[in-house]
N, C-alpha and C positions, 0 to 999 in steps of 0.2 A: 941292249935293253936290260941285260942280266945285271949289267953294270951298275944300271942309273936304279933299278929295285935295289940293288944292296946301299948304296948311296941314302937312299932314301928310308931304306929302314935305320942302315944304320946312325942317321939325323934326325930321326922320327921327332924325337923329347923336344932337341933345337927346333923343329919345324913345328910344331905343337904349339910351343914357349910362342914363336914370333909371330903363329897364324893370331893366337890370345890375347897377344900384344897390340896386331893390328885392329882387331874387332872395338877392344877397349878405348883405342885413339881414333877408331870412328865414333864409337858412340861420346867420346867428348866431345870430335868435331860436331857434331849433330846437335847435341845439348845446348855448345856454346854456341853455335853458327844459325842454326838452322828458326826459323820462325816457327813458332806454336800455328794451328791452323786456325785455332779460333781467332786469332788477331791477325791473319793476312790481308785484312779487309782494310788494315789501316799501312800508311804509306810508313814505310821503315830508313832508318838510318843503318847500312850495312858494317855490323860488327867492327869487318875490318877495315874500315875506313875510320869508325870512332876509336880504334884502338892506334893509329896509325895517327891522330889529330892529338889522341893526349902523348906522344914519346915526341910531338914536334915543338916549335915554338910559335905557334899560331897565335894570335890572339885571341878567346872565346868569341868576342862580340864576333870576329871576323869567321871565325868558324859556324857561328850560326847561322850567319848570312849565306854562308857556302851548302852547309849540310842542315840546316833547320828549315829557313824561311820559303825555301822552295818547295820544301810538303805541307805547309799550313795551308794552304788553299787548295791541296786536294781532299782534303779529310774537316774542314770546318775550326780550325787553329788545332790540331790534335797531327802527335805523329808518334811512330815506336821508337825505340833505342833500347838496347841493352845495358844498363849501365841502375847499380855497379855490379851485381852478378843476376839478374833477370832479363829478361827481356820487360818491360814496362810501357805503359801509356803515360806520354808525355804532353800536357794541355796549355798551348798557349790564347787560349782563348778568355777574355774576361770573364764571360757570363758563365763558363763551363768551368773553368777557375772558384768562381764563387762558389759555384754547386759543391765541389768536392770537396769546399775548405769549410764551408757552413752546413750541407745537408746530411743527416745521420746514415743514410743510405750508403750511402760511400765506406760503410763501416770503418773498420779501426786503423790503426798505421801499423802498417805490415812487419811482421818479424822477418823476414824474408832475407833481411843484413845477417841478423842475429843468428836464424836457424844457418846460415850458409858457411859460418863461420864453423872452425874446430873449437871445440869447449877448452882445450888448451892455448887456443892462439891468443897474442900478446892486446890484442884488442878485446876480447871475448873478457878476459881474466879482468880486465881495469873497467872496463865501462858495464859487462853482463846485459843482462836480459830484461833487467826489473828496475830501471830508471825511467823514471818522469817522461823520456821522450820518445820510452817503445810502447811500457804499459797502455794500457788500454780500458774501459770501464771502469767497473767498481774498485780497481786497483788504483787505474791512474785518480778518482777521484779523492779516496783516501790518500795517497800521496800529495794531492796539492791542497790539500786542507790542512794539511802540516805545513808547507812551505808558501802559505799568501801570507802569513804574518810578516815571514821575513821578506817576501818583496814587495811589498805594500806600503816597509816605513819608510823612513825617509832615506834616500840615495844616501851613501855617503861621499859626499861632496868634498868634505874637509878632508879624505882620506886620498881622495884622489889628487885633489890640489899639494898636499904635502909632500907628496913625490915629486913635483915638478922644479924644485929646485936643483935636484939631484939629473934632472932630464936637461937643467939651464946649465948644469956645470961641465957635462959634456959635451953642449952644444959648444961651448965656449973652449975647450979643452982644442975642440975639431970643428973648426965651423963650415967645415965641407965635409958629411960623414952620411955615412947608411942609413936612409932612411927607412929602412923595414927592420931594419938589426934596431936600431932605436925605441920605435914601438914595442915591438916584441920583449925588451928589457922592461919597458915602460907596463906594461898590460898583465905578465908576467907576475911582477913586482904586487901589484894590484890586485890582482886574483888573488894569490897568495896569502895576501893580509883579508881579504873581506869573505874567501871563500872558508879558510880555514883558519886565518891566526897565524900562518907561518910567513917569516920575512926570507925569502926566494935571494936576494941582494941582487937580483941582476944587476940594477944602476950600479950599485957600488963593484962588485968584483963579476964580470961575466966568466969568467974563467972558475966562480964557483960549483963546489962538487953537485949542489941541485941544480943549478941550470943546465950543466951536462947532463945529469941526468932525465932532468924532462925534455931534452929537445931529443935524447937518444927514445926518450919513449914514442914522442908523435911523428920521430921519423919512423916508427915503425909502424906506424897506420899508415903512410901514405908509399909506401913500398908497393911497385905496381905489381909483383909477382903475388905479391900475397891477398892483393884485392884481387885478379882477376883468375888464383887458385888458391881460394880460401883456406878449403881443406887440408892443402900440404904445407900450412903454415908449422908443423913442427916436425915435419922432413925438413924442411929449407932451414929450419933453425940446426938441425941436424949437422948440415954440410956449409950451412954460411958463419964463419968466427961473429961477423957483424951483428946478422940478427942472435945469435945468440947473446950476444952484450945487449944489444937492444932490449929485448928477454928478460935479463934478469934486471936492467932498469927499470923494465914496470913493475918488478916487484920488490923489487928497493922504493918506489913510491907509492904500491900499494901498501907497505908494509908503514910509510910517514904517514898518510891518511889513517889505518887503522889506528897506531899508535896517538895519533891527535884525537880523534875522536873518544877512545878512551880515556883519557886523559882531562879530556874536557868534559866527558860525563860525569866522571869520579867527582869533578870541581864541584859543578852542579850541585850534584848529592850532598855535599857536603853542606849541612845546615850553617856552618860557621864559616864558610868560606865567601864574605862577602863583598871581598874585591872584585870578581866578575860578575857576580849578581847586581851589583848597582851600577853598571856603566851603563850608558843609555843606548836605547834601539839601535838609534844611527850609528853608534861605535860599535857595534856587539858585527861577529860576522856570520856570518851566512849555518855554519856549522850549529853556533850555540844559537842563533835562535830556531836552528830544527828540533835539537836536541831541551829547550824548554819548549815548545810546541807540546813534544811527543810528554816532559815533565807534567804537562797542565789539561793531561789525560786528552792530549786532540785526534793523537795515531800514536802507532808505535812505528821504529824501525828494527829492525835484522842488521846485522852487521856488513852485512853484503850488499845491503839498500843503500843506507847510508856512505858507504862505500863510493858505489857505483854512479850515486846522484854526486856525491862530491866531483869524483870522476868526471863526469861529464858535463857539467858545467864548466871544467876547465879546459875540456877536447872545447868544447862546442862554444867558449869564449873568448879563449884566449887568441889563439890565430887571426879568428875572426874579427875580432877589434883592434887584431896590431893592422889586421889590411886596410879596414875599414879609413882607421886612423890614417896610413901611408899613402893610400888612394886618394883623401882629401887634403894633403897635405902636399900633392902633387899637382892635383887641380885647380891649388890657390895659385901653386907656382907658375904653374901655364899659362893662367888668368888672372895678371893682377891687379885689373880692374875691379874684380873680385873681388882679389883677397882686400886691393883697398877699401872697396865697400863693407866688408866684414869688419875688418879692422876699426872702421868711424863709428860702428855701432857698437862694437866694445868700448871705446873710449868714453861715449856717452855716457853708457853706462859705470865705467869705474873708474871717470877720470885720466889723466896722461900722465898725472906725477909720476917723475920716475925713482917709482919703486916698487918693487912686485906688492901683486893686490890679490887676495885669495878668494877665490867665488864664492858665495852663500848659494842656497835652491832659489831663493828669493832673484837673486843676481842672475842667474841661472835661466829661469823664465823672463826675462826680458829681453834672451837675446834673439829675437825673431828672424831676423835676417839668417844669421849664423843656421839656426835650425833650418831654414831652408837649404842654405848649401852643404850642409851634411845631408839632409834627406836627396837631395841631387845626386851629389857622389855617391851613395849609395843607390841609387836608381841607374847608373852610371854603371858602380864597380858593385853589384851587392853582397852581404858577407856571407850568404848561401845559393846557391844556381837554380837550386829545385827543393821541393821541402820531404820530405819524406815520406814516400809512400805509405797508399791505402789500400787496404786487401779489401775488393768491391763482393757483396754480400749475395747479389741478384742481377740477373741482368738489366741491365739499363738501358735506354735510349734517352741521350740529351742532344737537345740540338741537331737532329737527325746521325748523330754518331751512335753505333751500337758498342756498349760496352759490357762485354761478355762476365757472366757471373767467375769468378776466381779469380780475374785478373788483377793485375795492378795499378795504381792510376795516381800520377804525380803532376806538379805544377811547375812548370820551366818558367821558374822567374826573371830570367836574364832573357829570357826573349821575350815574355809579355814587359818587361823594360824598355824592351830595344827592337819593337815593332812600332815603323815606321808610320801607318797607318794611326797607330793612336799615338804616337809624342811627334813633334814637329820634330824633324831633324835630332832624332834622336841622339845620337854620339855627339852632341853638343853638349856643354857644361851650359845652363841655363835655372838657378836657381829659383829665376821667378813664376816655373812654372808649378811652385808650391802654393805662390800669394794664394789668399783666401778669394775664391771667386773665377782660377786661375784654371791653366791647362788640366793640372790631376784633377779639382774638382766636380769640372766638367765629364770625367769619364761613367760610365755606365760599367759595374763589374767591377773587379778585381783586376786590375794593372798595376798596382805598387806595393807591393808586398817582400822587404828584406829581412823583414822578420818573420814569415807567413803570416796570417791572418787566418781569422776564426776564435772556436774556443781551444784550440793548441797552438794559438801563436805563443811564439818565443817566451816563456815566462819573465826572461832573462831583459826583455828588449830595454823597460825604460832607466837599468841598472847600466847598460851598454850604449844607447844616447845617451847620457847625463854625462860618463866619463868622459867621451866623444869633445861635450860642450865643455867641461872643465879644462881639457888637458887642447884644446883650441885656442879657446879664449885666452887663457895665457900664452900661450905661444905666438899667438895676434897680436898682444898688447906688446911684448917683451921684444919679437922680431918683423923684420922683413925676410921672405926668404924667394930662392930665385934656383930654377936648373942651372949647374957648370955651364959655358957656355960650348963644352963639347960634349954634352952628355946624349947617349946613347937614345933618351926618351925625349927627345927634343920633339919629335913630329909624334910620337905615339909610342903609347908604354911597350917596354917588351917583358916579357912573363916567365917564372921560372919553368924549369922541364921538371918530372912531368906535369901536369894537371893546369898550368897556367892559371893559376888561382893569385900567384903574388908575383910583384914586380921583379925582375933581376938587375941586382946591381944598382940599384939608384940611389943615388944621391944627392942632396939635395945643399946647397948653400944660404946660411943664414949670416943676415946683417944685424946689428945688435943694435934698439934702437934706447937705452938709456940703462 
């Protein structure tokens, strides 16, 4: 006994250290594991099965139907999840969907990403606090009173279409080649020119020093250690070479946005500098007409604002429109019944001479059909899951769901998508259930939403359909395209790790048709 006392005092410190150690990694199992009380009332998706779904290669649609669709009908289309560091109420319900996205009660969209993060972390520094899509009130309304001029004029249509020669030369180069690596050069390429003026060159050189650099930045938002341990994002920069080069990529490109922005303000100013003062709306990008907004006394910005909104327009575009883009460029392929049908209505419209034909807005709206199987594919594959969180004001009861005042409360768009009860056969590619008088218009509520809906929908969306229709329709006219005939996605897409948000590996074969 005399033994095990001297043992133990003389371990004391070690025994201290580890009992500290253990307490601390319970209270994070508890934090991260454990359900709030308020919210046990609602049917939960267990942590570690959700964390356990995103390291696999499951498909979403199919993981919903595993881990989603069997709690909607105990709780009235409503379940929990934790995801990405809360626990949250998640609503696939139409009518309770609408409530959240249109009624003020539901108050603001939660800081909750933002507050969770380290103020140093590589996500925190590029996108901040005070962009257009965390802000909130009299902030966020001042911020979009600067930014409706610029999405208000006319799409730039011309800009989009001018790149497509450069997307025709390497189709041609490779007419069996990647079709997400494709878009992504393509969207990239686009953003760059209309958000701030800068030519990215993806099409021409991908092996360019910015294209390394921006994909080293957004691979570092999607790093599952650092979403699902926010805070230790600059320990793990500490000890990982990776993310530390990640790191200093985003501030090699916050330092390009600051630098442009400057740049393009000084222009401005300058009473005699009337080459970018007379170019018209639709050529002007995104940048200069914030920055004449704030000139014609509408709002001011911070250098941190304008910054930040730059920023995220490009997180929150770019990806999103290469999938979007790849998703229905795969669905034509499946179906090419389809894609022929698309294609006879492009032709109507601008002819079959063989020689590339450039869209107008005018060109543009008449392709109706086409707009239909893009909003499909995107009701199919959409380019957000869920919209972002509301920090709820008061308690609520909708619908007989009780939803407790501090909570959170989100809209699971991929599953009011792809619930079976409101789309016929839903995982069907079926474009005509946009016709006017058709399936979606029949619905009661909110079921289609990939851009959310309300007054925070997407400011971005008809900037992001319009390129969709430009960089389609020529591809329509110009090709037939078909899956290898040993391709991997033959019976059903498979999805990168983690997060299955984009296709793995596909490829896609084009016929050249003049």
């Amino acid at each position: 006994m005399t033994e095990i006392k001297e043992h133990i005092y003389r371990y004391r410190h070690y025994i201290g250290v580890a009992a500290a150690v253990a307490l601390v990694c319970q209270q994070v199992y508890y934090r991260i594991f454990r359900i709030p009380k308020n919210l046990r009332h609602i049917p939960a998706i267990p942590y570690g099965q959700q964390l356990k779904a995103l390291r696999s290669d499951e498909a979403l649609t199919s993981r919903t139907k595993r881990l989603v669709f069997p709690l909607l009908s105990k709780c009235n289309g409503v379940y929990l999840n934790r995801m990405p560091f809360k626990w949250t109420i998640y609503v696939a319900d139409p009518e309770i969907a609408r409530a959240i996205l249109f009624k003020p009660e539901f108050g603001h969209k939660t800081r909750s990403v933002t507050d969770s993060l380290d103020k140093n972390s590589s996500l925190f520094e590029f996108v901040g606090d005070d962009n257009i899509a965390i802000v909130n009130g009299h902030e966020w309304k001042e911020q979009r009173k600067i930014m409706n001029p610029a999405f208000h004029r006319a799409t730039p249509v011309g800009m989009f279409g001018s790149l497509m020669p450069k997307v025709f030369r390497l189709v041609e180069e490779q007419p069996t080649l990647p079709a997400l690596d494709l878009m992504q050069k393509l969207t990239l390429d686009a953003l760059g020119k209309s958000v701030f003026g800068f030519e990215f060159g993806a099409l021409d050189d991908p092996d360019s020093v910015w294209v390394k650099t921006y994909r080293q930045v957004f691979d570092s938002f999607t790093d599952v250690f650092s979403l699902v341990f926010p805070r230790l994002d600059p320990i793990y920069r500490y000890f990982s070479a990776k993310h530390r080069e990640q790191y200093n990529a985003v501030y090699k490109l916050i330092d390009l946005l600051d630098g442009m922005a400057d740049k393009k303000r000084s222009m401005l100013q300058d009473a005699s500098n009337s080459d970018i003062k007379d170019v018209p709306d639709h050529e002007k990008d995104l940048l200069q007409l914030m920055l004449e907004a704030e000139l014609r006394g509408e709002g001011s910005w911070t250098k941190r604002e304008l910054r930040h909104n730059m920023a995220i327009f490009f997180v929150a575009g770019q990806d999103t429109t290469s999938h979007a883009l790849t998703f229905c460029l795969y669905l034509l392929a499946k179906n090419q019944d389809i894609q022929k049908k698309a294609r006879e209505e492009i032709l109507n419209v601008f002819g079959d001479e063989p020689k590339d034909v450039f869209p107008t807005l005018e060109d543009c709206k008449k392709l109706n059909y086409l707009d239909m199987v893009i909003k499909e594919s995107m009701r199919i594959y959409p380019p957000a899951n869920d919209v972002l969180a509301r920090d709820v004001n008061e308690d609520l009861n909708v619908k007989g769901v009780f939803i407790p005042k501090g909570s959170m409360v989100s809209v699971d768009i991929h599953a009011l998508h792809h619930r079976p009860d409101l789309w016929h056969e839903p995982d069907k590619f079926n474009p005509d259930r946009f016709l006017p008088g058709g399936e979606h218009d029949s619905h009661v509520g909110v079921t289609y939403a990939p851009f959310s809906s309300g007054s925070r929908q997407c400011i971005a969306l008809k900037f992001a359909t319009m390129q969709q229709r430009v960089v389609l329709s020529m591809l329509l006219r110009k090709y037939e395209w078909e899956l290898p005939k040993d391709s991997k996605h033959k019976d059903s897409i498979q999805f990168q790790i983690p997060f299955n948000i984009a296709p793995k590996d596909l490829e896609l074969t084009f016929h050249k048709r003049y």
